[in-house]
LONU-583766 format. One record per atom (N, C-alpha, C): z, x, y; residue in one letter. Coordinates in steps of 0.001 Angstrom, whole numbers, padded with zeros to 6 digits, always signed. Layout:
<pts>
ZXYA
...
</pts>
This chain:
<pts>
-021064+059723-025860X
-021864+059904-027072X
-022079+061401-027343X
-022060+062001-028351X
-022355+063418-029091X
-023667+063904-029154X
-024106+064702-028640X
-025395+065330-028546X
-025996+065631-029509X
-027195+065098-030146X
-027721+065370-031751X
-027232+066640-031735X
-027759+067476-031187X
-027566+069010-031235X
-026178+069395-032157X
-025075+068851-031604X
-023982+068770-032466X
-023333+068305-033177X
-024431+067252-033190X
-023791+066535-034592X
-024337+067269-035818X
-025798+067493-035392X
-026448+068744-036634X
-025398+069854-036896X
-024893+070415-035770X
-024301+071845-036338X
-023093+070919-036846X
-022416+069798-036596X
-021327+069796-037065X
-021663+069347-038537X
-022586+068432-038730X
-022899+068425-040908X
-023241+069574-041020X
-024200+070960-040234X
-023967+071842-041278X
-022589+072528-041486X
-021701+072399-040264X
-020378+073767-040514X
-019814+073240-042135X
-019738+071436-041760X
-019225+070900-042955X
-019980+071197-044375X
-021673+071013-044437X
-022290+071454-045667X
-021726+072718-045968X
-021620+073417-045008X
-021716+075089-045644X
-020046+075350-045903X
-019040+075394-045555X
-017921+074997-045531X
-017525+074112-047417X
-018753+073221-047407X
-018836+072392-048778X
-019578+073203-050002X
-020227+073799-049539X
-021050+074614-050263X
-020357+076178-050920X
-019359+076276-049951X
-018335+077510-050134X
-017723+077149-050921X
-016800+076098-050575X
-016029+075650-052203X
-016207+074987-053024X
-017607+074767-053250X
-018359+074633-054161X
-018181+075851-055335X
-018633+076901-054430X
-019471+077801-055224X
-017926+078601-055880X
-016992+078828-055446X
-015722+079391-055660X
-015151+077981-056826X
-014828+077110-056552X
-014747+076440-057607X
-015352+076454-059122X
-016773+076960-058913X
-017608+076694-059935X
-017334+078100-060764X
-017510+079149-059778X
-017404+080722-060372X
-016241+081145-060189X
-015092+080809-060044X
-013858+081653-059836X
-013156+082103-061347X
-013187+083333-061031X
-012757+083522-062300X
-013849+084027-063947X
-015211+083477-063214X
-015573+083443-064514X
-016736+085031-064378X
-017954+084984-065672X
-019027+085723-065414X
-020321+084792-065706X
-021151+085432-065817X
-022217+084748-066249X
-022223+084685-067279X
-021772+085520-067932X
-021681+085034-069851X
-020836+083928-070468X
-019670+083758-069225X
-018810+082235-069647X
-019780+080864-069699X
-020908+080784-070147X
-021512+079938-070260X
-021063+078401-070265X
-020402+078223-071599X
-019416+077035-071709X
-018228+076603-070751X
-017918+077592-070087X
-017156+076910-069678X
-017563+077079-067602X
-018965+077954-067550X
-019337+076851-066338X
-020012+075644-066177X
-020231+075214-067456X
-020885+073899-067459X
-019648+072862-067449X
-018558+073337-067993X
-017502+072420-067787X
-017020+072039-066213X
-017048+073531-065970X
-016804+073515-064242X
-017906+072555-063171X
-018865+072825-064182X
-020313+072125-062849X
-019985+071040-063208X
-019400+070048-064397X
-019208+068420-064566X
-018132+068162-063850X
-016869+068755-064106X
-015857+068191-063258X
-016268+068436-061851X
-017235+069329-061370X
-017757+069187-059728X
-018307+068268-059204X
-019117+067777-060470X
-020053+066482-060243X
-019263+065425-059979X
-018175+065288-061082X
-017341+063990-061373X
-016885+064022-059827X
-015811+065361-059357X
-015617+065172-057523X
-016378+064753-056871X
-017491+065628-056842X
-018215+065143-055902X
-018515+063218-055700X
-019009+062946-056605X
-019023+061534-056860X
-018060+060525-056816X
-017099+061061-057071X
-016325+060072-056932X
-015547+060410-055094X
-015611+061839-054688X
-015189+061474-053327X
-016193+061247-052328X
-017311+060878-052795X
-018576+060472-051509X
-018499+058763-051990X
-018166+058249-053399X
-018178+057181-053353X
-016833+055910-052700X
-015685+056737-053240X
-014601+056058-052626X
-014940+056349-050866X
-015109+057243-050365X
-014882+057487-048919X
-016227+056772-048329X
-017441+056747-048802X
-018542+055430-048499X
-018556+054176-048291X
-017166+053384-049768X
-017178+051821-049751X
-016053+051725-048664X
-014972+052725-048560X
-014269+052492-047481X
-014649+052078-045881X
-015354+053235-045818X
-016013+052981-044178X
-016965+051204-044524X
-017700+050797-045401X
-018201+049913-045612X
-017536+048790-045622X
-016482+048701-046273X
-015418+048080-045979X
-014913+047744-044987X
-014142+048459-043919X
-013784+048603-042418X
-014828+048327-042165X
-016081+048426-042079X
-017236+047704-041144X
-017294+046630-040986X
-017275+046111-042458X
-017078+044633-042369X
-016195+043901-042141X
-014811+044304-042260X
-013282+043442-041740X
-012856+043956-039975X
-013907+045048-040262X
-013532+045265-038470X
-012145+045730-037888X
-011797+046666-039316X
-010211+046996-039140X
-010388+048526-040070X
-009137+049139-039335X
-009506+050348-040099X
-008236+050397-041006X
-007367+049841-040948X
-006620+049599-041901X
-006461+049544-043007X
-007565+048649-043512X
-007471+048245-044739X
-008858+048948-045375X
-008695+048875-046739X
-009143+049629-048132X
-009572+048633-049390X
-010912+048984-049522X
-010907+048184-051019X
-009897+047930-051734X
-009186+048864-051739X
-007684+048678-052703X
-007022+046776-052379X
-007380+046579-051205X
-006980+045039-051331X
-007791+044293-051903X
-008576+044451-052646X
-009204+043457-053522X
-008891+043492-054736X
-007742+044661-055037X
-006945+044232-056236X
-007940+045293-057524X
-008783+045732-056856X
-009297+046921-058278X
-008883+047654-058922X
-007621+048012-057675X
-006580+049336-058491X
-005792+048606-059557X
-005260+047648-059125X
-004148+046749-060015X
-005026+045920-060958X
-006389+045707-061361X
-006976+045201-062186X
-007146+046253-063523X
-007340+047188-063021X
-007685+048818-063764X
-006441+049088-064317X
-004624+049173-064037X
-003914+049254-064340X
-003781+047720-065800X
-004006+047014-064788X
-003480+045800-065718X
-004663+045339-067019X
-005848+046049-067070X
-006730+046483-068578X
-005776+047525-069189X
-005061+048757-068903X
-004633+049222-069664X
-003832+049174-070289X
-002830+047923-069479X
-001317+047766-070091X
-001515+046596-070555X
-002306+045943-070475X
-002708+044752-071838X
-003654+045256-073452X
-004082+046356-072437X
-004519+047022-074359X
-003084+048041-075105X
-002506+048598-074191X
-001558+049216-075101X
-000716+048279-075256X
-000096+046861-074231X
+000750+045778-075254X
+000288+045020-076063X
-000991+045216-076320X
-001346+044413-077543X
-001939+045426-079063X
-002627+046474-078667X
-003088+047062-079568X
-002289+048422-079687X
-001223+048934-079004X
-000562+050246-079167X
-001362+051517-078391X
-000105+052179-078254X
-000391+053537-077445X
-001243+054185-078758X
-001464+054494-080103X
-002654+054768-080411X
-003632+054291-080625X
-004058+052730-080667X
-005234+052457-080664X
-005714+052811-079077X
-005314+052887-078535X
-005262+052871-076684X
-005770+054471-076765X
-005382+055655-077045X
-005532+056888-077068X
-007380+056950-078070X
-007242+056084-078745X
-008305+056593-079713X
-009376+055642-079468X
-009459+055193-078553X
-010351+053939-077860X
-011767+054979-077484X
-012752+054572-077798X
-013867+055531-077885X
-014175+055511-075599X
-014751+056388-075605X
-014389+056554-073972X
-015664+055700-072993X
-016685+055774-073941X
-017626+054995-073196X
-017708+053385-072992X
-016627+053048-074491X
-016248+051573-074521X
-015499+051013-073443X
-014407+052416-073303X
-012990+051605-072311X
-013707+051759-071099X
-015059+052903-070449X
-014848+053190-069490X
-016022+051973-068959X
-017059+051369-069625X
-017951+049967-069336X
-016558+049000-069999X
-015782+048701-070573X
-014896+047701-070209X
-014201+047867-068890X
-013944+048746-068590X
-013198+048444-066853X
-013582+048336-065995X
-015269+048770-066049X
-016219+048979-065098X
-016752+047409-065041X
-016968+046949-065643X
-017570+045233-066001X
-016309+044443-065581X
-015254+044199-065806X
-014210+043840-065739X
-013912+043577-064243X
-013457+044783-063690X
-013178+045065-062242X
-014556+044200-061846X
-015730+044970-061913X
-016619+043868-061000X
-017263+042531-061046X
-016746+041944-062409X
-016730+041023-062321X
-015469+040104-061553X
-014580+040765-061648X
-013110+040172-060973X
-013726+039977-059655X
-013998+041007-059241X
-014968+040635-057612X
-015811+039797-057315X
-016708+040144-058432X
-017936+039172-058297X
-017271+037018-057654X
-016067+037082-059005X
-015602+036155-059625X
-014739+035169-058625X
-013842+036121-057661X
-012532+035856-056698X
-013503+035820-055429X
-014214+036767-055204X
-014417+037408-053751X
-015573+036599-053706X
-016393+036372-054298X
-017909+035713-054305X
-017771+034430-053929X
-016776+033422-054441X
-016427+032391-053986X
-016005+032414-052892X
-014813+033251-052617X
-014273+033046-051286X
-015102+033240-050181X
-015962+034162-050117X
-016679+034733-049304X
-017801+033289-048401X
-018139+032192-049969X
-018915+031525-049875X
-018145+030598-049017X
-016734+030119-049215X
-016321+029137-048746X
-015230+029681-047534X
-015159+030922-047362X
-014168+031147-045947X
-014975+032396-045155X
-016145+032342-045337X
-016920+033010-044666X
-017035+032833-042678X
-016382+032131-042583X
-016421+032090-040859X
-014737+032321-040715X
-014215+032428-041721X
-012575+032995-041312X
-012718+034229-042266X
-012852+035329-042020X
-012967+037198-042573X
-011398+037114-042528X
-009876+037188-041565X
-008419+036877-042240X
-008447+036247-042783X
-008833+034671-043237X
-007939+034099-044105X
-008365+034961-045570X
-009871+035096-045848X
-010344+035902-046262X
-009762+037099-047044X
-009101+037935-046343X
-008448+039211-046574X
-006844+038737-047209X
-006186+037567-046484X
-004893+037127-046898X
-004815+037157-048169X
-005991+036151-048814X
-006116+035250-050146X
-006521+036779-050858X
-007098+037596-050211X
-007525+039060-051154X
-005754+039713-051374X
-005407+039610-050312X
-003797+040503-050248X
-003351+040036-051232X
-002950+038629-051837X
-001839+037692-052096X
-002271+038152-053808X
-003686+038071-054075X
-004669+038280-055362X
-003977+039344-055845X
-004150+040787-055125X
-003733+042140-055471X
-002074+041635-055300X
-001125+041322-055121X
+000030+041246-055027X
+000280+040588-056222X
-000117+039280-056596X
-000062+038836-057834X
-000115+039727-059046X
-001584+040285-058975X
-001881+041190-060224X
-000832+042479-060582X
-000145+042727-059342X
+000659+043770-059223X
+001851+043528-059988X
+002033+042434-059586X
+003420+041799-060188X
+003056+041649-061684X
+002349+041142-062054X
+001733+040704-063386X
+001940+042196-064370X
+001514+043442-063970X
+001716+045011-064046X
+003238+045228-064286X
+004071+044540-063398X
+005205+045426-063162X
+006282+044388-064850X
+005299+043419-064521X
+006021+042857-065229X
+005987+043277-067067X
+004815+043226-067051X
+004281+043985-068754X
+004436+045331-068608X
+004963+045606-067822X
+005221+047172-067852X
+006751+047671-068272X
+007832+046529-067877X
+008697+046457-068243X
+008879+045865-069748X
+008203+045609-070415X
+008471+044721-071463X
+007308+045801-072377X
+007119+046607-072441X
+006379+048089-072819X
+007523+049070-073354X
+007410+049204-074713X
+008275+050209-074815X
+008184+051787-074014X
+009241+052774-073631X
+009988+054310-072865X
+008139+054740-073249X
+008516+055229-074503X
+006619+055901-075230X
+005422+054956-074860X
+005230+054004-074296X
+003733+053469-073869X
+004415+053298-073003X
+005297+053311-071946X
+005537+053120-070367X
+004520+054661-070065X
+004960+055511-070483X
+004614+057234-070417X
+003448+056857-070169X
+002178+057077-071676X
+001092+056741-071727X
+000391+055929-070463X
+000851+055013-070327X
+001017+053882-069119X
+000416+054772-067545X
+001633+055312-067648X
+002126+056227-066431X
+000685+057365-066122X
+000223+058010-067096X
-000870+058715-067391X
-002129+058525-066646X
-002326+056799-066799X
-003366+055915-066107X
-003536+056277-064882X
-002149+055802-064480X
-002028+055509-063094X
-002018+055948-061569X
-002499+057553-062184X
-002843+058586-061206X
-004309+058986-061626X
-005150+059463-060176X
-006128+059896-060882X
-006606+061395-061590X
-007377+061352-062312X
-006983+062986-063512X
-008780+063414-063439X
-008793+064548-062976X
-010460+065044-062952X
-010087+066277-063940X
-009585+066279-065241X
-009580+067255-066036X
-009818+066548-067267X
-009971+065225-067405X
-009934+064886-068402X
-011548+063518-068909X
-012570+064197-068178X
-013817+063464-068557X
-014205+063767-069602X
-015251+062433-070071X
-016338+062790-071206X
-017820+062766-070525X
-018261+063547-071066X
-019491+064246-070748X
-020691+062692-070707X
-020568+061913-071551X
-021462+060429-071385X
-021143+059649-070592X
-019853+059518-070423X
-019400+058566-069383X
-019796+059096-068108X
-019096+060294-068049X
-019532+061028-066230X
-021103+060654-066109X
-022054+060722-066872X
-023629+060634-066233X
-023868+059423-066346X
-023607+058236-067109X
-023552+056969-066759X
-022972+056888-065406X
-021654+057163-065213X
-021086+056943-063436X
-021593+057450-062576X
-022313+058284-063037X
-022994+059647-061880X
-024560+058412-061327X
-025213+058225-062273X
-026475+057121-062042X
-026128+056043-061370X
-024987+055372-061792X
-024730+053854-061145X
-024269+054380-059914X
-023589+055204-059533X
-023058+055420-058636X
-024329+055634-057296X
-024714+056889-057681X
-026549+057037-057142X
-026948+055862-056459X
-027052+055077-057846X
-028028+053633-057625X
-027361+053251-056187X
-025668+052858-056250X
-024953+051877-055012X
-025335+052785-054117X
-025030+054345-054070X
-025107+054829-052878X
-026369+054970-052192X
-027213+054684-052606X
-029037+055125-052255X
-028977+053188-051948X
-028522+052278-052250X
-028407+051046-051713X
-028091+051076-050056X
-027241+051930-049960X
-025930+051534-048957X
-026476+052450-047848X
-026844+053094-048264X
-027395+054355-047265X
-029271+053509-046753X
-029981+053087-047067X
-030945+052172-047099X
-030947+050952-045976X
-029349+050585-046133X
-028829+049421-045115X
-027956+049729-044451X
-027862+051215-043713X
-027324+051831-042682X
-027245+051012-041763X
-028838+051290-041290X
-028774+050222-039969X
-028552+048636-039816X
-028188+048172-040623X
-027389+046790-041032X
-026075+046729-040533X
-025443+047900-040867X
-024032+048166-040274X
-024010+048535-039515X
-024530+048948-038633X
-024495+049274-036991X
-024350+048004-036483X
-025297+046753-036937X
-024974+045722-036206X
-024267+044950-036744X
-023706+045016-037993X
-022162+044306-038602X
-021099+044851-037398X
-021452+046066-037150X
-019820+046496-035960X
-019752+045618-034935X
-021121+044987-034877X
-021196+044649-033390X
-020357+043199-033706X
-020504+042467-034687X
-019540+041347-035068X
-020116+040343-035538X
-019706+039199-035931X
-020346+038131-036610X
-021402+037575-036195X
-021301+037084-034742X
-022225+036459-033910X
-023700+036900-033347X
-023464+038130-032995X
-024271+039317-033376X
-025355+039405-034658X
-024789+039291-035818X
-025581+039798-036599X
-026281+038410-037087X
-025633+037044-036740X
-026899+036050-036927X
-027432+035839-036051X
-027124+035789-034458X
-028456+036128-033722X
-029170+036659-033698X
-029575+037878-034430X
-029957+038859-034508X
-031483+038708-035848X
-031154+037750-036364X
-031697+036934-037801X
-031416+037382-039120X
-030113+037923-039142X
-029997+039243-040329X
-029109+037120-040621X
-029128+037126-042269X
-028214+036241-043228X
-026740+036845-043494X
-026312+036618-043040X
-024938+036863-042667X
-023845+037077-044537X
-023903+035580-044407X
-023356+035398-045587X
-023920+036243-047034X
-025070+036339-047600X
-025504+036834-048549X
-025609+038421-048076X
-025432+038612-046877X
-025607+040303-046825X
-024304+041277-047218X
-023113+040039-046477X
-021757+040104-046294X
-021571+040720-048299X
-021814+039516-048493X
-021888+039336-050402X
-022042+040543-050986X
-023703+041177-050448X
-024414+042460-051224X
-023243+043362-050688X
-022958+043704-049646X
-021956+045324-048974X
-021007+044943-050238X
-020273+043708-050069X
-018783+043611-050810X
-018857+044155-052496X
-020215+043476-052635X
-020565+043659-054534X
-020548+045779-054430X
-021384+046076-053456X
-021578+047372-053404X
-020208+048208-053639X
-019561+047243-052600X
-018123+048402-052390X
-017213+048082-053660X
-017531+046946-054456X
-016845+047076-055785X
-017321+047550-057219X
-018495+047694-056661X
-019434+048394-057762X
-018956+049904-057494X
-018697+050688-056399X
-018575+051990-056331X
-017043+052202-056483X
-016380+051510-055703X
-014610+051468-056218X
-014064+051211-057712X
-015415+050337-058608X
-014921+050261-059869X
-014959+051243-060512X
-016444+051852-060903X
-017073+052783-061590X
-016300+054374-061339X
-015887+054384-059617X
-015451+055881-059882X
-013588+055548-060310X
-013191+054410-059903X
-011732+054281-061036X
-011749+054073-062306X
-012372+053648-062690X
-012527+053611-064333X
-013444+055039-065005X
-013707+055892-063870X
-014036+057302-064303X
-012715+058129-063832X
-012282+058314-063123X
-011129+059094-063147X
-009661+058581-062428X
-009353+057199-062633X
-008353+056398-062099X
-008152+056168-060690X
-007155+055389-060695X
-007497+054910-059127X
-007075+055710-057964X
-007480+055784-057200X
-007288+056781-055636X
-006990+055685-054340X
-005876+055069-054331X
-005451+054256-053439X
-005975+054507-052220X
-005768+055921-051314X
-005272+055808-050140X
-006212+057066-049549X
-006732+057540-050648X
-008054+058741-050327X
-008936+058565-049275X
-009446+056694-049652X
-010798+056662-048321X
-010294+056683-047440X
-009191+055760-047040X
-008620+055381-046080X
-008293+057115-044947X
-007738+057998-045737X
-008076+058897-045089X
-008901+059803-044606X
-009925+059897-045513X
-010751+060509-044933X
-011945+059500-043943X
-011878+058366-043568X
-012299+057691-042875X
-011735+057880-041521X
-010357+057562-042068X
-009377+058137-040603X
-009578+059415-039807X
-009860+060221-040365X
-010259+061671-039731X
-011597+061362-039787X
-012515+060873-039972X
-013961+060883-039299X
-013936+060256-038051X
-013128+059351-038308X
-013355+058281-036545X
-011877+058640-035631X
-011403+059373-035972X
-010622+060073-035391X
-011193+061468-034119X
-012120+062047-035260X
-012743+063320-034128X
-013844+062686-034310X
-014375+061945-034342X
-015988+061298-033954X
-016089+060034-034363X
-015382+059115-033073X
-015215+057672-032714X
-017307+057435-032419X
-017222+058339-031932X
-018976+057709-031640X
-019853+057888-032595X
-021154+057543-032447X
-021896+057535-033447X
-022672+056431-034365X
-023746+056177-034731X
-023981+055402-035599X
-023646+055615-037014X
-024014+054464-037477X
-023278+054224-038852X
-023851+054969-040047X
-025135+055549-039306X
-025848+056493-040535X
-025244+058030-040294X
-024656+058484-039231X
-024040+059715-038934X
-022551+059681-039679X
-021867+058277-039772X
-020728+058552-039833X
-020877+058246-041357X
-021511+057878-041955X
-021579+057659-043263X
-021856+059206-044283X
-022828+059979-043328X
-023092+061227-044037X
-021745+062286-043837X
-021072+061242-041974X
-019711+062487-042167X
-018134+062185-043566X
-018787+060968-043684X
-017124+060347-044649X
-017896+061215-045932X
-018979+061341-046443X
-019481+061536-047698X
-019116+062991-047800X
-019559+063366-046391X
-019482+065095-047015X
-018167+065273-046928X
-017015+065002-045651X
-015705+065277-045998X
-015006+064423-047194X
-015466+063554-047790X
-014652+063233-049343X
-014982+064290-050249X
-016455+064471-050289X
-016583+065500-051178X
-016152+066996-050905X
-015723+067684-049543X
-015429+068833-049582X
-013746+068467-049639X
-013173+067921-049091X
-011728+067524-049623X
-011637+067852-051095X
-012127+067067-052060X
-011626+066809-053340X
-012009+068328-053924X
-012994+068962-053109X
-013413+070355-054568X
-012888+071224-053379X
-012336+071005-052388X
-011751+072051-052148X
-010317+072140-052555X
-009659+070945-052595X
-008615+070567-053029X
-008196+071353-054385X
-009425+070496-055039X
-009347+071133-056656X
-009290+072925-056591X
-010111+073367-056135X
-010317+074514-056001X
-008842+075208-055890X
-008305+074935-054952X
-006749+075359-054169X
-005708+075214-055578X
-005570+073944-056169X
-004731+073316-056951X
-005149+074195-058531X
-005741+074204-059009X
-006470+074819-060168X
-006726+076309-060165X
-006973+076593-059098X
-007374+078263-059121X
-006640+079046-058298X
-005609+078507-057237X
-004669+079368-056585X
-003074+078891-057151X
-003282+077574-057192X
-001639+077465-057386X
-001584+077226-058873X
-002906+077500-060112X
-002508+077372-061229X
-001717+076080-062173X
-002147+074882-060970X
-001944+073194-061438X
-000674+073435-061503X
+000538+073799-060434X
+001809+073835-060467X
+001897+072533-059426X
+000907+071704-058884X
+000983+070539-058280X
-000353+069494-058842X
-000188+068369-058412X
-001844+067441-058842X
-001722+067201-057379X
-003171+067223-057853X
-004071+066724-055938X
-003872+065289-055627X
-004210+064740-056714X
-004239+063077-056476X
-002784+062789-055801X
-001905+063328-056118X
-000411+062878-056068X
-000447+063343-054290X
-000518+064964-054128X
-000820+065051-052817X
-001434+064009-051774X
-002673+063819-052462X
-003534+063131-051485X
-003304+061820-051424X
-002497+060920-052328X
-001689+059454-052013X
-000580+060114-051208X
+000207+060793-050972X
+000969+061109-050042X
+000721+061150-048683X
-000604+062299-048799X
-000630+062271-047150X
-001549+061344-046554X
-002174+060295-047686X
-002907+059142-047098X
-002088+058075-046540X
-000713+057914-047938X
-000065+056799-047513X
+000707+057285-046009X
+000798+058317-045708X
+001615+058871-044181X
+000901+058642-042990X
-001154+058504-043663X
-001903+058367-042682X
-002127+056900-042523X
-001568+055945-043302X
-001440+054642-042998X
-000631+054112-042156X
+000351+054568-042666X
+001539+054328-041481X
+001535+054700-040466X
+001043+055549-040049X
+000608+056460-038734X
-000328+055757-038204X
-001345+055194-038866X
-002634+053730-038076X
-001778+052530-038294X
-000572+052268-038876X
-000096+051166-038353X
+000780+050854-037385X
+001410+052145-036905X
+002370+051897-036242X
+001385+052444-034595X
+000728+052798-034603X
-000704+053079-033659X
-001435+051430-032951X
-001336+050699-034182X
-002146+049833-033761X
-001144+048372-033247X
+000635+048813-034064X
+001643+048340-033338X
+001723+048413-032210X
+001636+049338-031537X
+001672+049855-029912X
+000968+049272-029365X
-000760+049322-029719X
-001682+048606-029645X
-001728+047016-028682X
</pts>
């Protein structure tokens, strides 16, 4: 076990470390008279920040509850639900009604959508295969595989010019918010995370395993319910704010329990939050202000996540 002592210095090296490229992100480049455009800088910081403390939160929440580090909200099919709202509005209404779609409409249609899909698939299942967590996850796999297909398929039948548009979606883009939407996501988001952080110690004894946590007198089933609604409430809201991020939590989860396997669930929760959020604005920072957006981060960071998957699967092959 890790000596408080260092677990303190290790959130601060990380705060301050976060706080550095923070502050270089926000001011690089500019003066104090660029007024306008550090307020632009402090929203797209916010939008990072939020969206990488929220994806890298439902993740570990996630793995708590399947008891695998493998897997990612992304198997409940949110990413491919979020794709497949957009390519049913541009095959039905066109790449410009799709472009000129007012932003707070599309961004509470995907946000409602996605969690109701959860609510809708997962809520049932949960109710009726709740003492089997695989079969569970299968019927989640098979869901997202379907919807995928369903994508690939209207995607082909999309004319070259809305395949493009299409294509646009399907990475995530922190240059391109609206100022109403981000503080709507910024609140809901709040709300799940000030939930989740509240029922820390809930998940300490979810690790311990099923049996465990109803001896224990915690309701198993309806608690199971609240984490899952949580982790699709925070996986929806920050993809339908700046698109989907497949493989992001998954890594930065991986490197938390990688150099700090020990720990309770309230330590490791503040370590996934602060390294999502210093990842993404340091990232940004690097990508935007040194290399002049001659690369995208998102594209990076599905790369070296999907490398860090394979690397925990062929780990747990050996296994």
């Amino acid at each position: 076990m890790l000596s408080n002592r260092f677990q303190k210095r290790v959130l601060q090296g990380l705060i301050s470390v976060w706080l550095l490229s923070s502050f270089l992100f926000i001011t690089w480049g500019l003066t104090p008279d660029d007024h306008f455009f550090l307020v632009l800088r402090f929203e797209k910081w916010l939008a990072l920040n939020a969206v990488g403390v929220s994806v890298a939160v439902s993740t570990y929440v996630f793995q708590t509850l399947t008891h695998s580090r493998i897997l990612t909200p992304s198997i409940m099919g949110l990413d491919a639900i979020y794709l497949l709202i957009s390519l049913v509005i541009i095959s039905v209404l066109g790449t410009g009604s799709y472009l000129a779609m007012n932003a707070i409409h599309l961004f509470l249609m995907n946000s409602l959508v996605m969690i109701g899909f959860a609510l809708l698939i997962f809520g049932g299942l949960i109710l009726r295969f709740h003492r089997d967590m695989n079969r569970l996850l299968l019927i989640g796999i098979v869901i997202g595989l379907l919807v995928q297909a369903l994508n690939e398929f209207l995607g082909r039948m999309i004319s070259p010019e809305d395949f493009v548009v299409f294509q646009g979606a399907a990475f995530a883009r922190f240059d391109q918010l609206d100022r109403q939407v981000l503080w709507i996501a910024v609140v809901v988001l709040a709300v799940c995370l000030g939930l989740v952080w509240r029922l820390h110690a809930v998940l300490d004894i979810f690790r311990l395993g099923r049996n465990h946590v109803i001896n224990l007198g915690i309701a198993y089933v309806p608690m199971t319910c609240l984490f899952l609604m949580l982790v699709a409430a925070l996986v929806s809201v920050s993809t339908a704010l700046v698109g989907p991020i497949l493989f992001f939590g998954l890594l930065v989860v991986a490197l938390v329990q990688q150099c700090f396997p020990d720990g309770k669930s309230g330590y490791h929760l503040l370590l996934v939050a602060i390294v999502g959020a210093l990842i993404l604005v340091a990232g940004q920072t690097l990508f935007e202000h040194v290399l002049s957006m001659k690369a995208t981060l998102s594209v990076v960071i599905e790369v070296i996540g999907g490398s860090v998957f394979f690397m925990l699967l062929l780990k747990r092959g050996r296994q």
